[in-house]
C-alpha positions in Angstrom: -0.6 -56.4 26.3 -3.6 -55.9 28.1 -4.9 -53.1 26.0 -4.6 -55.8 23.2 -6.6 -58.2 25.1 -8.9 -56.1 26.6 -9.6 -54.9 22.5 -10.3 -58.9 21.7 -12.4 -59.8 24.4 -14.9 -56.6 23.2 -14.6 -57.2 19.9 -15.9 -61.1 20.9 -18.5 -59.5 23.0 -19.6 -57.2 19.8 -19.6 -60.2 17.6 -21.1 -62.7 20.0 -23.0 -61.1 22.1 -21.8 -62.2 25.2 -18.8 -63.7 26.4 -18.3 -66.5 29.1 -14.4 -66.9 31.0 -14.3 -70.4 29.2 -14.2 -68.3 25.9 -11.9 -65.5 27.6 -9.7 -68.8 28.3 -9.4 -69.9 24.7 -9.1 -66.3 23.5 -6.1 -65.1 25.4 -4.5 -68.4 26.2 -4.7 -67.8 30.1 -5.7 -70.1 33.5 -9.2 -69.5 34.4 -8.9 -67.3 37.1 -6.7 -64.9 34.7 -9.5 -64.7 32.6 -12.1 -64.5 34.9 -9.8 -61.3 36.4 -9.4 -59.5 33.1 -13.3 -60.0 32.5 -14.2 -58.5 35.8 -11.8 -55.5 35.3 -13.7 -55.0 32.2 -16.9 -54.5 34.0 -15.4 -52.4 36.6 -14.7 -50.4 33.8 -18.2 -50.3 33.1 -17.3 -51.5 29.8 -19.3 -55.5 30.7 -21.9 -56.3 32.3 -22.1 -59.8 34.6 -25.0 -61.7 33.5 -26.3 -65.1 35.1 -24.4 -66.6 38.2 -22.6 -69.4 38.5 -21.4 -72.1 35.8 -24.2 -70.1 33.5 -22.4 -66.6 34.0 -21.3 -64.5 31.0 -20.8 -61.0 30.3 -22.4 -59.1 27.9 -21.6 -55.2 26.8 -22.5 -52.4 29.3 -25.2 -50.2 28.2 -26.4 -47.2 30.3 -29.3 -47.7 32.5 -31.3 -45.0 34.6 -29.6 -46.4 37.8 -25.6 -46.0 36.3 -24.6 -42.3 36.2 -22.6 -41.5 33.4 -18.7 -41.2 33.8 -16.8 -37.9 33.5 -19.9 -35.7 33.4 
């Protein structure tokens, strides 16, 4: 299932914006740290970004930047 969820939380992200765990929570019907797990994978994936810090974090999408080098190359 967690290519499933991974696939819902992006597709929020692309129709949001950004995404914050409380929405992550009500997405995939999970505790808070679950959520806040499956959004940090996600941007160890380079996939998210972290924005903000603490009750104002959120994740946006990952775009490439001069200091990320680019996977697989």
């Amino acid at each position: 299932m967690a290519g499933t969820d991974d696939q819902s939380l992006l597709q929020f992200v692309r129709a949001r914006g950004a995404i914050s765990t409380d929405d992550a929570m009500g997405i995939l019907a999970v505790s808070r740290a679950t959520a806040q797990r499956r959004l940090r994978v996600l941007a160890s994936k380079g996939m998210l970004a972290r924005a903000g810090a603490g009750r104002g974090a959120h994740y946006v999408a990952a775009t490439l930047t001069r200091e990320q080098p680019l996977r697989g190359l």
